[in-house]
N, C-alpha and C positions, 0 to 999 in steps of 0.2 A: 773240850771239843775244838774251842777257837783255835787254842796254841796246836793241836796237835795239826790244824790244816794246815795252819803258819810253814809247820816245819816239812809239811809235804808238799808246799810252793816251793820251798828252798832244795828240795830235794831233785837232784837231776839223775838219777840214775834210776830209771824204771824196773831193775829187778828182772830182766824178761830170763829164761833161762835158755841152756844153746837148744833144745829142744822145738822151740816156738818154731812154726812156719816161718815166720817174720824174719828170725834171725838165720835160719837157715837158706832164706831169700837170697839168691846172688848180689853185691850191691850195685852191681853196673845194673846188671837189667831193672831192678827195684828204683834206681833214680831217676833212669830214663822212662819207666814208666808212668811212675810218679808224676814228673814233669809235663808228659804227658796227659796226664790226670787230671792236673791241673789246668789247664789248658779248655777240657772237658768242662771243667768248674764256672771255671768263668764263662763258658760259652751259655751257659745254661741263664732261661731269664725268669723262669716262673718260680714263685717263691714255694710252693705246694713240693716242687720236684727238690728245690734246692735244701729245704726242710728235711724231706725223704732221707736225699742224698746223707746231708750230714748227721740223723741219725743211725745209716746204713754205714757211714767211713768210721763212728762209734763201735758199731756192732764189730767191725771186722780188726779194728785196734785192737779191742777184747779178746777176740778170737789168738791175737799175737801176743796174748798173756801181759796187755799193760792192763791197769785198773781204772774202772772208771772214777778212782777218786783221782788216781795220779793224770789224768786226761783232764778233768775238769779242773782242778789245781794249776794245770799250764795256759788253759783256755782262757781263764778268767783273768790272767793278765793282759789280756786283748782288750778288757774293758775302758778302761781308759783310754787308748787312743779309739777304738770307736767312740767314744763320747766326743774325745775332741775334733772328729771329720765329722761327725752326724751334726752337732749343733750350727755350727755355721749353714750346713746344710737344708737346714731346718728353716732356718730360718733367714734364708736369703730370699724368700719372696712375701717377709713380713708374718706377722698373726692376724689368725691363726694359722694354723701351717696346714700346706697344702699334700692332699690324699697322694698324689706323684711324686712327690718329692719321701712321704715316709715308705713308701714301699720302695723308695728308689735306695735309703739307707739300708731298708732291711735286707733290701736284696745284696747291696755288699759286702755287708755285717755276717750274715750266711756265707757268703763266697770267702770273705778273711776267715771265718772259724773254719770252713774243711779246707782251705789251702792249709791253715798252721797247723791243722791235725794229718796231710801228706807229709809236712815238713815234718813233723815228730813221728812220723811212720819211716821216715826216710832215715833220719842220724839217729833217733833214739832204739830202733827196734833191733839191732845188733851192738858191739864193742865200737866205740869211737877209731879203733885204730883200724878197723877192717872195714868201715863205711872210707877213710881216708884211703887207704890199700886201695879200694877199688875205685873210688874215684881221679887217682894216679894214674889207672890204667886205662881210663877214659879217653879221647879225645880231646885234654881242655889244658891250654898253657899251664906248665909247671908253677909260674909265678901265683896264677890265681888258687892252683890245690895247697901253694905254701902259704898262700896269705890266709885262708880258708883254716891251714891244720894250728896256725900260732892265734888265729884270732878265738878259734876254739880253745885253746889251750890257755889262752890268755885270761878269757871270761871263766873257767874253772878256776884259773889262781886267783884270782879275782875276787869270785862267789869264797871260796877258802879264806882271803883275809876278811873279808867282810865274817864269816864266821867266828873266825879266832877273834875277831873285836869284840863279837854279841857277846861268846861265852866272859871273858873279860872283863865286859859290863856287868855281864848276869853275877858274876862272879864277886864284884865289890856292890853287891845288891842295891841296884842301879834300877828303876821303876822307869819305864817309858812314860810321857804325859806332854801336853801342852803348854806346862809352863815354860816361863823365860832361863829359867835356869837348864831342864831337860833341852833345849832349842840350844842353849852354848854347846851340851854336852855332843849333842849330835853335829853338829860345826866342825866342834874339833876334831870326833870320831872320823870324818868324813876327809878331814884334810890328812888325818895321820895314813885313812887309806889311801889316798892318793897319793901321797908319797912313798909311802912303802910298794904302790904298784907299780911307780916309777923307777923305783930302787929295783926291785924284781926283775922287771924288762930289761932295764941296763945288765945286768944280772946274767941274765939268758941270753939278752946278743951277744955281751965278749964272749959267754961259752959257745957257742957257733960259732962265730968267727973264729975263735979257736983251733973251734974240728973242722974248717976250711969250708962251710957253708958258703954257697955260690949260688943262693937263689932258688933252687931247687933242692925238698925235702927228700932224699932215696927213700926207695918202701921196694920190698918183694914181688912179687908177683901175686895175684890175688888166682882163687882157686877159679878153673873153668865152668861153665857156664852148661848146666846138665839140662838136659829136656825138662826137668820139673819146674828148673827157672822159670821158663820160657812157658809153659804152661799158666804158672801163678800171673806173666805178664799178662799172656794171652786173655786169663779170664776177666783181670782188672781191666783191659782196657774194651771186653765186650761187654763189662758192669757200665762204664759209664757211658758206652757206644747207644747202649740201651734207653738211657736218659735223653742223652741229646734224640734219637729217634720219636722217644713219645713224643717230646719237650715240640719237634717238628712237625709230625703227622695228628699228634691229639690236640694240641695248642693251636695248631697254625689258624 
């Protein structure tokens, strides 16, 4: 049970099929909506709505055919840095710790989980190359969608060697553990990928430079923008118009 979570943290490709609303989402209007969304997220202050909310941005991932194992598997590496902004936090006006101060984590502990569940609604619920497509077609300097489509592509090759390491290990039957000896092994492990990422990169800039890369990646034209877009926009952003209105009128 353990190993098989293991390998659906490591797993990046959600499986959605072209089917899904999600994926059939235009990506201009789906980001700017999103962003949008976000926006709504944070505006928001009462933890009761915020709660709602990000069991509601669940429901409607689900809806776009990702799984609630593959959602919680990415969520839960959020956990660590919330621990490391919360504690300080916590405990900056001494112990015990004050009631304002923990509803003040939990309220952005909330707000970080459905921003990074927008953001994986955003790149993960279509093909990477058609979330890049359309964000080319954006209004947003080329340099930032090129540094955006390599840092992407980079953490893929990335995730990849770090894979061919594990099998590798697994492979001369290799026991992960605590001791001093496993702690060399993962040392090394660690420096051979850092080198081979370096080698990689190198690797990939002469071949651009090559094909006369000048800063900006070319891509296609991305497909136009049908009334349904615009619809799927329209309803997200009266989803959370809805929030911030209770959030105003029931709260105030």
């Amino acid at each position: 049970m353990g190993a098989a979570f293991v390998e659906e943290i490591k797993r990046v490709n959600p499986r959605i099929k072209n089917t899904s609303w999600g994926a059939l989402w235009e990506p201009r209007t789906k980001t700017i909506t999103c962003i949008l969304f976000t926006f709504g997220v944070v505006y928001l202050e009462q933890l009761y709505l915020l709660a709602l909310l990000l069991v509601s941005l669940l429901i409607i991932a689900r809806t776009m055919q990702f799984t609630f194992r593959f959602l919680i598997s990415k969520l839960i590496l959020l956990i660590p840095f919330l621990i490391l902004m919360s504690i300080p936090i916590l405990l900056s006006k001494g112990w015990p710790v004050h009631q304002d101060l923990l509803l003040f984590v939990l309220m952005i502990a909330l707000k970080s989980t459905s921003s990074l569940l927008l953001m994986m609604i955003v790149v993960l619920s279509q093909p990477l190359q058609q979330f890049i497509k359309g964000l080319a077609a954006l209004p947003i300097p080329s340099v930032i969608v090129s540094v955006l489509t390599l840092t992407l592509y980079y953490t893929m090759m990335f995730h990849r060697t770090l894979s061919q390491f594990y099998k590798a290990l697994l492979s001369r039957a290799f026991r992960a553990s605590s001791k001093p000896s496993s702690l060399k092994v993962y040392s090394s492990v660690m420096a051979g990928v850092i080198l081979k990422s370096v080698e990689q990169s190198d690797k990939v800039y002469q071949a651009m430079a090559a094909r006369g890369f000048s800063g900006k990646i070319p891509t296609s034209s991305p497909r136009p923008i049908m009334a349904m877009d615009w619809l799927k926009s329209i309803s997200m952003l009266m989803f959370i118009g809805i929030f911030i209105l209770v959030e105003k009128w029931w709260f105030a």
